[in-house]
N, C-alpha and C positions, 0 to 999 in steps of 0.2 A: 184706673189702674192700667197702666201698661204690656202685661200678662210676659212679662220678662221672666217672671219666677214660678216654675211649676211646682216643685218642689215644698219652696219656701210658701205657699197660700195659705197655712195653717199660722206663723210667726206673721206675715205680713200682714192677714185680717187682723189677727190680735193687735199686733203692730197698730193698723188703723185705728180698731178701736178704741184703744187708749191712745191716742190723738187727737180722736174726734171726740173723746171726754173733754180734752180740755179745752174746747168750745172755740170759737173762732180764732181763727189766728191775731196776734195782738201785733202790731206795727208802731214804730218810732214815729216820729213827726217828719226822719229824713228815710221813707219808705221803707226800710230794713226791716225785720222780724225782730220785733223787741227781744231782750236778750232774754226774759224768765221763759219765754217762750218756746224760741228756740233752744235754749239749754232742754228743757223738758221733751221737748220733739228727739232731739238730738240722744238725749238719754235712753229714750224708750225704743228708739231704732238699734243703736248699739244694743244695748239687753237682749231686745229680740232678734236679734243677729249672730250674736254668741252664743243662745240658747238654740237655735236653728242648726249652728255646727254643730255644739257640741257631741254629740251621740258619734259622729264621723269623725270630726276631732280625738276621740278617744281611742277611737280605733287605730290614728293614724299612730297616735303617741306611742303606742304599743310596738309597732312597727317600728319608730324612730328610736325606741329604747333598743330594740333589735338590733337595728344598724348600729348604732353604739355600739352596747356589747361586746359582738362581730365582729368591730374595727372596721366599717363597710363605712368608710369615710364619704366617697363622694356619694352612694345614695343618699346617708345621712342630710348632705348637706341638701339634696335636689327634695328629696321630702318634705323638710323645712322650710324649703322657698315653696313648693307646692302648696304647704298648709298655708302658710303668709299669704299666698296670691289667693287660695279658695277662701278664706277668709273677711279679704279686704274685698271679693267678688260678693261675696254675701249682704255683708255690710252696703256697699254702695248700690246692691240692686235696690235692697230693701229702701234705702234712702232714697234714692230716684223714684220710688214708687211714691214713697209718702211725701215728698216734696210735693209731687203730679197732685195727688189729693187734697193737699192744701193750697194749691194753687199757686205754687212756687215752680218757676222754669229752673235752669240748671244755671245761667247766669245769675240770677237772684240770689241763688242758691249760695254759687260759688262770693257773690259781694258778699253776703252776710259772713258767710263761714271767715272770709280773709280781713273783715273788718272784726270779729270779736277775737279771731286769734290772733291781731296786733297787738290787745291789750294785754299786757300782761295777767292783770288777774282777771278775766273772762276766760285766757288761753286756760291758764289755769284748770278752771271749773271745767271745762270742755274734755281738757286730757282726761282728769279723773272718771268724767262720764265713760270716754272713749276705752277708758282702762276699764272700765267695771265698776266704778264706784268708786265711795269712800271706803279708804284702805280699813280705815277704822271699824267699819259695819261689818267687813268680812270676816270670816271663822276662818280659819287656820286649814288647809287639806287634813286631811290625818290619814297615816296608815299604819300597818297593824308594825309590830314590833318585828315579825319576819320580815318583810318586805323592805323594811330599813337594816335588818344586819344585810340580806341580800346587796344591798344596792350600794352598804359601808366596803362588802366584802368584793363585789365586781370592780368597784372604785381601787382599793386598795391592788387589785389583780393588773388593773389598767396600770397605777402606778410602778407596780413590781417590774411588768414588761416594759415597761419605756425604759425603767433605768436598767435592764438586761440589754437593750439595745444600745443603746450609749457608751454600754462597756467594749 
């Protein structure tokens, strides 16, 4: 390990661990991480990387729903890049880490990754990892019946002042 991530050593052991389940790394005949492989590595790092935010990402959303609100436009906007970049810092430390463990440099790294996201349907498989999964498996958010007139009725308020300003 690298010791990049202080924070994240709870997600990144885990991370490892289910890794190091699925037992040595598996290679193509043209050195590459065969693809069931790597899709699986690649799965369980994204997982464990969104689930690492998440708790801080909740927080942030809260705040971003603020700035909405508010009409605190340019915060809005710098919050969001903020979470986008803490996010995709998360993701590729943890990645870098468990590359290192498997014994994959960051060149390796980057062939494999730019030769299955040539293929159409590998890219494929890879986004949905990247996304979270199959769209199919997930449950729906839910919230309570307040929380949706609330956010019916902020919306329609937004609406109401824009067209007051136009007039």
């Amino acid at each position: 390990m690298s010791g990049k991530q202080t924070e994240e050593t709870g997600p990144l052991s885990k991370a490892l661990e289910e890794i190091k389940a699925l037992g040595e790394p598996k290679r193509e005949a043209n050195g590459l991480l065969a693809f069931s492989y790597y899709k699986e590595v690649f799965s369980i790092i994204m997982k464990n990387a969104k689930s690492s935010f998440a708790e801080e990402k909740q927080q942030l959303l809260v705040q971003r729903r603020d700035f909405l609100r508010n009409n605190k436009t340019n915060e809005y906007k710098e919050l969001v890049m903020e979470m986008v970049t803490k996010e995709e810092k998360v993701g590729t430390d943890l990645l870098g880490d468990a590359m290192e463990h498997i014994g994959l440099n960051e060149q390796e790294f980057m062939q494999t990754h730019q030769f299955y996201m040539m293929n159409p349907q590998t890219q494929q498989i890879l986004m949905q990892a990247q996304m979270g999964g199959d769209a199919s498996t997930k449950t729906p958010p839910s919230i309570s019946r307040q929380k949706a007139k609330q956010i019916f009725f902020d919306s329609e308020e937004k609406k109401f002042e824009s067209m007051k300003k136009m007039m």
